[in-house]
C-alpha positions in Angstrom: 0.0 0.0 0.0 1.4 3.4 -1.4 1.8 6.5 1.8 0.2 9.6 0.4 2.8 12.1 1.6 2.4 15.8 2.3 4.8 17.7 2.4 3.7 21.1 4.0 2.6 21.5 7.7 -0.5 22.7 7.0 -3.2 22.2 4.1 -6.8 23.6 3.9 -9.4 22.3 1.5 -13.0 23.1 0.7 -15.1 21.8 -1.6 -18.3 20.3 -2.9 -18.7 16.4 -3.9 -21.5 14.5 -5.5 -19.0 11.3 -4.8 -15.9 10.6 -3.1 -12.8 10.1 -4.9 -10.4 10.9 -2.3 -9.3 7.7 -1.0 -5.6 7.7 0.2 -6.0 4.2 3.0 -2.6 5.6 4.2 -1.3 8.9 4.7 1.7 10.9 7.0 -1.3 13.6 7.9 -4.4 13.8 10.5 -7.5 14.9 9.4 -10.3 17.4 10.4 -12.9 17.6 8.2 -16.1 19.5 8.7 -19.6 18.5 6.9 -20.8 22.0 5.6 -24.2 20.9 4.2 -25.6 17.4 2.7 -25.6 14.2 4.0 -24.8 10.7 3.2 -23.0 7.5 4.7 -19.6 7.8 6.8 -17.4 4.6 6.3 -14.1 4.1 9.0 -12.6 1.7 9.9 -14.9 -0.8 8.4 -17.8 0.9 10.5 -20.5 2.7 8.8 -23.2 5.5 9.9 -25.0 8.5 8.9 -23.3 11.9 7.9 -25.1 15.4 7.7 -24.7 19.1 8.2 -21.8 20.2 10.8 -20.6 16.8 12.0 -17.4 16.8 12.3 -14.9 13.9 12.3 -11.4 13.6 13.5 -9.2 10.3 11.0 -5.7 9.4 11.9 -3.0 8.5 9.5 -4.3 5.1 9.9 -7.4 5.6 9.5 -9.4 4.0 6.1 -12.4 5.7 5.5 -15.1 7.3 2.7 -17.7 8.8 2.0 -20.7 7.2 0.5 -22.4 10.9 -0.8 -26.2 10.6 -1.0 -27.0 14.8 -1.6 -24.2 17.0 -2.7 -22.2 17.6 0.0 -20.0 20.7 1.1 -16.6 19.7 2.9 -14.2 21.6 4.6 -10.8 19.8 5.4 -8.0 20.6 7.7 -4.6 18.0 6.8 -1.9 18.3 9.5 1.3 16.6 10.1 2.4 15.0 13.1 5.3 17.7 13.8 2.9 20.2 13.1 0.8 18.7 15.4 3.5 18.5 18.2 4.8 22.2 17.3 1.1 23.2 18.6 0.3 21.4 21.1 3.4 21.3 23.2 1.6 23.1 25.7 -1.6 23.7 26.8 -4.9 22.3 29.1 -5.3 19.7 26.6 -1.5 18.2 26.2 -2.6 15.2 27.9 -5.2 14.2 24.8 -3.4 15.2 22.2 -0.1 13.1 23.9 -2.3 9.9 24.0 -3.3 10.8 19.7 0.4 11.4 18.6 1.2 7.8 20.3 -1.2 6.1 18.1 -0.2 7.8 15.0 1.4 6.0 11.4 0.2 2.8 12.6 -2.6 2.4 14.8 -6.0 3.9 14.2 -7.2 6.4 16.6 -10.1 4.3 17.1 -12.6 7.2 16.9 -16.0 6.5 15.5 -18.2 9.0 14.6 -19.1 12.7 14.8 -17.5 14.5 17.8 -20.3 16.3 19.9 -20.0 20.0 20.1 -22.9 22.1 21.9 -24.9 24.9 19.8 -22.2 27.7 20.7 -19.2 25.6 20.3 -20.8 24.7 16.7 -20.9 28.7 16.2 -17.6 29.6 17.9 -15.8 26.5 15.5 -17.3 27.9 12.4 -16.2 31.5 13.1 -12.6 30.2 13.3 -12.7 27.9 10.1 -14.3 31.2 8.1 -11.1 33.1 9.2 -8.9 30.2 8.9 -10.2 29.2 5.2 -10.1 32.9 4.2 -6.7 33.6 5.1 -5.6 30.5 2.8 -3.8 30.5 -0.7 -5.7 28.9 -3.9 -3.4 26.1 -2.9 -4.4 25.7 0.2 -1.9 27.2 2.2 -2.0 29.7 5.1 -0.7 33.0 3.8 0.1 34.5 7.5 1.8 31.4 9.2 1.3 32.8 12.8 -1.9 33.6 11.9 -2.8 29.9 11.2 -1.1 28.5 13.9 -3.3 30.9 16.3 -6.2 30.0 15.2 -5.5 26.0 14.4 -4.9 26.0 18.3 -7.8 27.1 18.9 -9.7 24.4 16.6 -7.5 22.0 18.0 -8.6 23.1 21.8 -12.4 22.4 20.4 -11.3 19.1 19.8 -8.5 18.3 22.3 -11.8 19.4 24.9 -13.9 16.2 22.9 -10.8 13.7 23.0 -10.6 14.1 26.7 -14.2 13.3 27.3 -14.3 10.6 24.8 -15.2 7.0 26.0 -16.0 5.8 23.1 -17.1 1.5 23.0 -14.3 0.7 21.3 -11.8 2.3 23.8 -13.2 1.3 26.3 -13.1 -2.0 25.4 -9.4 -2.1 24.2 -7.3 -3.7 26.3 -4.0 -3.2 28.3 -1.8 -4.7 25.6 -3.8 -3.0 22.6 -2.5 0.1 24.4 0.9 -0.9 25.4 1.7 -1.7 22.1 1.2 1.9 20.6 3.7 3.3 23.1 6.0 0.8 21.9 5.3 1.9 18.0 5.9 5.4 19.3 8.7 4.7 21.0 10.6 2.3 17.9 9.2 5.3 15.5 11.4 7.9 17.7 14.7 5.6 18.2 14.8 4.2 14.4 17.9 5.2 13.9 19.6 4.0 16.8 19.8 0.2 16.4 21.3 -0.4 20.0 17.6 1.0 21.3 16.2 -1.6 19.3 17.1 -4.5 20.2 14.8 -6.7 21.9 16.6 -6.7 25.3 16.8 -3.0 25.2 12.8 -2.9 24.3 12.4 -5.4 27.1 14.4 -3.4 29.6 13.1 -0.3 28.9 9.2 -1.3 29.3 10.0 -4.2 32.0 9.4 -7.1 30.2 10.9 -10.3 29.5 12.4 -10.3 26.2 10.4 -13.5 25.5 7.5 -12.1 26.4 7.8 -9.1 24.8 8.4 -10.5 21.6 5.1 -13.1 22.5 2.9 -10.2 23.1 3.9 -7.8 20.1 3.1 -10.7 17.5 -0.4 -11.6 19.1 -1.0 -8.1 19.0 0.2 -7.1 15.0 0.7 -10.1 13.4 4.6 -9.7 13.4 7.2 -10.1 14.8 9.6 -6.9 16.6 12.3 -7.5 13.7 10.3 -7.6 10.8 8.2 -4.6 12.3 11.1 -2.5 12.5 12.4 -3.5 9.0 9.6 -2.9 7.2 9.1 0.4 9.1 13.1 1.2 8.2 12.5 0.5 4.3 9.0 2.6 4.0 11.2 5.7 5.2 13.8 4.3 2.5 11.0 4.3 -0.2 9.4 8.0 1.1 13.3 9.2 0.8 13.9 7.6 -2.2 10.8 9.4 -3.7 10.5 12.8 -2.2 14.6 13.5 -1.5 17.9 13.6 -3.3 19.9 12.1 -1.0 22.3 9.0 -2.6 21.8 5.8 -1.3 24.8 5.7 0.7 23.3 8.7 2.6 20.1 6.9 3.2 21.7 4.5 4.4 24.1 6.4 6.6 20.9 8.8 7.8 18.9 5.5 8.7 21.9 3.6 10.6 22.1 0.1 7.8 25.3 -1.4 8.6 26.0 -0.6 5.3 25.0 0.1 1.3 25.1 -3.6 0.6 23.0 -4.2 3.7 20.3 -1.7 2.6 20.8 -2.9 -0.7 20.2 -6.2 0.2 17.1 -5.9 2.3 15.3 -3.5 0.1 15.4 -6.0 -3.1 14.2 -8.4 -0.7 10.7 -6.3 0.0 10.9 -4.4 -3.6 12.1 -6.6 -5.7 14.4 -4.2 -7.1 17.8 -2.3 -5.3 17.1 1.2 -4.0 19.1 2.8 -7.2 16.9 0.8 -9.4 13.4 2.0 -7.4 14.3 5.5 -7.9 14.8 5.1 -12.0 11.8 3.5 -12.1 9.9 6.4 -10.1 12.2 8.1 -12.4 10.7 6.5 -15.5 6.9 6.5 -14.6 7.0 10.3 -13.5 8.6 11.3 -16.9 5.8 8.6 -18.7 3.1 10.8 -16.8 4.3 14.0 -17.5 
């Protein structure tokens, strides 16, 4: 499955559908998106219920969702990176919910079903913001006055950080101990990926206070796979975005990333890719230039 990337901090979109064509199953980017006016059928996460006029939904990079669009419908869409996220809500009365989102994002869901409740006022006071917010935006969907944006995105954050700290929704409440455990360990392999030594299973077993036995046991009941594979195949999808979206040589990927080695990288990417790193990027090369 293909990462949509985006590459600014910050991207605003409105516009009107009769059907959904935006489906990007995985993306680097959070979501906010706002139902001006219609309604329809809201799919996430293999979960589906009704959409209409000023719900408003919160997806996570994870998150797989569409829209099934039964009457035109008007939507207004805030996309926002994880260090943007971070850069904004480093401090603040809702640090605590926003903490617990950034640990489940790339790879876990956020688990959030449905539209997030917001009394008559708040419904007024968001609106007023996303007027100013969408106005001060390029054709392209960028803020013009950076400081600007950022002011008033933490405030439409705060409207939502005040809903994740309330939220109890089934499915969280239902998920267990080890569901949970398991995104702080993503987070946690996600910030040290390019220090091997912190990876190692003794050193992930030390550092949460598990057996390395049972650490291992536990992370493949909970995803499938095991700690090693995990953490190549998480290694190589930053190889891909960098072989893609940079113009840094191989050796420097593989220098930036800590591989023992260009063979070693060389090596393990044919293995996922079918093809060495040097011969991914022609063919990106080749199909960019066929599409031009």
């Amino acid at each position: 499955m293909k990462c949509h990337i985006q590459h600014e901090p910050l991207v605003l979109e409105e516009f009107e559908a009769t059907a959904w064509t935006n489906l990007r199953p995985s993306r680097n980017y959070f979501e906010i998106i706002r139902i001006r006016s219609g309604y329809g059928e809201y799919s996430v996460n293999e979960q589906h219920l009704a959409y209409r006029a000023h719900n408003l939904f919160l997806l996570g990079p994870a998150d797989a969702y569409s829209f099934t669009i039964k009457e035109p419908t008007r939507f207004a869409v805030l996309r926002f990176t994880e260090d943007y996220l971070a850069k904004l809500t480093a401090t603040g009365i809702h640090t605590g919910a926003w903490q617990q989102l950034r640990d489940s994002t790339l790879h876990a869901s956020l688990g959030l079903v449905g539209n997030l409740q917001l009394s008559a006022v708040e419904q007024q006071q968001l609106d007023a913001l996303l007027a100013i917010l969408f106005a001060e935006a390029d054709n392209s969907g960028k803020p013009f006055n950076d400081t600007l944006a950022e002011s008033l995105m933490g405030a439409v954050l705060s409207f939502v950080g005040r809903r994740l700290a309330g939220y109890a929704a089934p499915e969280h409440q239902a998920s267990s101990y080890a569901a949970r455990f398991i995104q702080r360990l993503l987070a946690y392999i996600r910030r040290h990926i390019t220090e091997p030594d912190c990876l190692r299973v003794e050193r992930l077993a030390a550092e949460f206070a598990y057996s390395p036995s049972h650490l291992s046991a536990l992370f493949k009941q909970q995803t499938g796979e095991s700690l090693h594979q995990y953490i190549v195949r998480y290694k190589l999808k930053l190889v891909e975005a960098r072989l893609q979206l940079s113009t840094l040589t191989v050796s420097q990927i593989a220098d930036e990333l800590a591989f023992t080695d260009v063979c070693h990288l060389n090596k393990l990417f044919k293995k996922y890719y079918q093809a060495t790193p040097s011969d991914y990027r022609r063919q990106l090369a080749a199909l960019a230039l066929a599409n031009a």
